[in-house]
FIFI-243908 format. One record per residue (C-alpha): residue number from 1; y, z, x. Coordinates in Angstrom, 2 decimals, decimal comma, always signed. Layout:
# FIFI-243908
k;c2;c3;c1
NUM;Y;Z;X .
...
//
This chain:
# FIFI-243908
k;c2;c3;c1
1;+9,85;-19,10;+0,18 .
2;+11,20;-18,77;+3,35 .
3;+11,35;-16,25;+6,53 .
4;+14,37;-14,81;+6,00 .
5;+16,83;-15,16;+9,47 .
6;+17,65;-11,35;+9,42 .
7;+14,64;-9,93;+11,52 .
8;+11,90;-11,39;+13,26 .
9;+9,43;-12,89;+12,20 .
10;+5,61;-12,22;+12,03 .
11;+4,90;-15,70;+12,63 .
12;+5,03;-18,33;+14,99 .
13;+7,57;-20,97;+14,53 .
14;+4,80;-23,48;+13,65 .
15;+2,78;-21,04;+11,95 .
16;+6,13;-20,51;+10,12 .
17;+6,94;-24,45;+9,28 .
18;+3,27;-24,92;+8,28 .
19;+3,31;-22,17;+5,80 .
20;+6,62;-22,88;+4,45 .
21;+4,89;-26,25;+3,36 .
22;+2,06;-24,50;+2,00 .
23;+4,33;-22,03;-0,17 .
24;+6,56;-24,94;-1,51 .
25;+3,67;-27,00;-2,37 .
26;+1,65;-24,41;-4,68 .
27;-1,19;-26,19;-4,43 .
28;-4,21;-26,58;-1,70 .
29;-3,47;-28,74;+0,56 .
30;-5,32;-30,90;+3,81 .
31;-4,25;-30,80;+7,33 .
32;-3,06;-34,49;+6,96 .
33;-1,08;-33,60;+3,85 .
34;+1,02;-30,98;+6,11 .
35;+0,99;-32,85;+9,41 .
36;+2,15;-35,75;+7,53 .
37;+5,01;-33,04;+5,66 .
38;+5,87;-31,64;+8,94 .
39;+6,41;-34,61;+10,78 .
40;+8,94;-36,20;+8,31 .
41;+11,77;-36,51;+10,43 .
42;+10,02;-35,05;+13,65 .
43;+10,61;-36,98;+16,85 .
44;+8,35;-36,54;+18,81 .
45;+5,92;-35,98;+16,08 .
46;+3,40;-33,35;+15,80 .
47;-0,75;-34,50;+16,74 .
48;-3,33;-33,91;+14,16 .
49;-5,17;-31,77;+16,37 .
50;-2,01;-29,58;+17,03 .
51;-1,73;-28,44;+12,93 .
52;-5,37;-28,42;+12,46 .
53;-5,48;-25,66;+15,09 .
54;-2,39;-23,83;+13,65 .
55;-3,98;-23,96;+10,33 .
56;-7,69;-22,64;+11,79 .
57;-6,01;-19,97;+13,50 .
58;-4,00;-18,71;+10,34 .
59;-7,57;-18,87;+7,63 .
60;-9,26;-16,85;+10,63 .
61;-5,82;-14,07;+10,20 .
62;-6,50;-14,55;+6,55 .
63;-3,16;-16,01;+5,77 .
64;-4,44;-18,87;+4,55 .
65;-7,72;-19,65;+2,74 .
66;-9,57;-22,64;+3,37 .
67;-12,30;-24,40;+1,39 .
68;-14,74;-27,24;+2,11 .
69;-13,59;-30,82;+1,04 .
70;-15,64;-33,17;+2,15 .
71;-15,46;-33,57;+5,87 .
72;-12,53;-31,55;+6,34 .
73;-10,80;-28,31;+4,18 .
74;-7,81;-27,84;+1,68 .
75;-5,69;-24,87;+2,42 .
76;-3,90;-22,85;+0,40 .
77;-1,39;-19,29;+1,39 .
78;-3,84;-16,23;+0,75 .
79;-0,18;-14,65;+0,66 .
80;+2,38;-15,00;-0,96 .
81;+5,58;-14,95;+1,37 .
82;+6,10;-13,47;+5,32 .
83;+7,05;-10,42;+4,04 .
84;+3,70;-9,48;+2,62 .
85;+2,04;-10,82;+5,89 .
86;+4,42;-8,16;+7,63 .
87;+3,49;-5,94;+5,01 .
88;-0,56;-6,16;+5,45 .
89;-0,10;-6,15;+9,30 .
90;+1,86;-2,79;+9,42 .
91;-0,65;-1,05;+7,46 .
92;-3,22;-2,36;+9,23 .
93;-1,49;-1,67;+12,55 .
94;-0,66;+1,84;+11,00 .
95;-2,81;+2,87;+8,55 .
96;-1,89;+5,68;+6,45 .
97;+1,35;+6,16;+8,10 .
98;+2,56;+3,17;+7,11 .
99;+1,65;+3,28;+3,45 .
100;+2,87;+7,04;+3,24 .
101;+5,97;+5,78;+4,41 .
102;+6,21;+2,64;+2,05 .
103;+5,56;+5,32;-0,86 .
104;+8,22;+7,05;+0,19 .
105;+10,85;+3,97;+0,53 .
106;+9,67;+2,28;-3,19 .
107;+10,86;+6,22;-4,75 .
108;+14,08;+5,29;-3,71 .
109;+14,31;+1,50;-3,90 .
110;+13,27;-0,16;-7,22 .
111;+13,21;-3,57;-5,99 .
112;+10,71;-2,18;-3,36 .
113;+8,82;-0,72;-5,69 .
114;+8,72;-3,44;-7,73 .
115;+7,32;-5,71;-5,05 .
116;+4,56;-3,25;-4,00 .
117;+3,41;-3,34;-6,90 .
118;+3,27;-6,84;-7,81 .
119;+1,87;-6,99;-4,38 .
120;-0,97;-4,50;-5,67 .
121;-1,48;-6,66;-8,82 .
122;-2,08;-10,01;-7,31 .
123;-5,46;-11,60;-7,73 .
124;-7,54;-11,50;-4,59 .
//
């Protein structure tokens, strides 16, 4: 999926490109793999050490999990699009607030409500 170019977005532009490849990819993948994604077409292209960094910074936000692969770590999105990124960081920034208010907003929108709760259903 993709940010949508309605609103701003919760991420980076990086941080944005990098998952992007992660989502389309559905599967875990290195910091080589998406360097080497990102950079298709890229002049200059991006360093190593630049999407390693990116991709450190988002497992520590816990947007994308990371596990040990020999030297290095495959990555995968621990979410599933930006909205549910922008999602988890309202209610955290708002706590109950927030999730009294998306309550009230999935009563009246069943696409909404549909979402939250597929949101609510997804593995862990």
């Amino acid at each position: 999926m993709t940010a949508r170019d309605d609103g701003p977005s919760v991420l980076g532009p990086l941080e944005g490109e990098v998952m992007r490849a992660l989502w389309t990819a559905r599967e875990p993948m290195t910091v080589r793999a998406v360097l080497d994604a990102l950079n298709r077409g890229r002049r200059p292209p991006l360093a190593y050490t630049t999407v390693m960094t990116v991709m450190s910074r988002l497992a520590e936000k816990d947007i994308l999990r990371r596990e040990r692969a020999g030297r290095g770590y495959t990555y995968e999105p621990a979410v599933p699009d930006e909205a549910a990124i922008a999602v988890r960081e309202t209610v955290r920034d708002f706590g109950d607030a927030a999730v009294a208010h998306f309550v009230d907003e999935a009563r009246n929108d069943p696409r909404l409500r549909r979402r939250l709760e597929r949101l609510l259903r997804e593995d862990r």
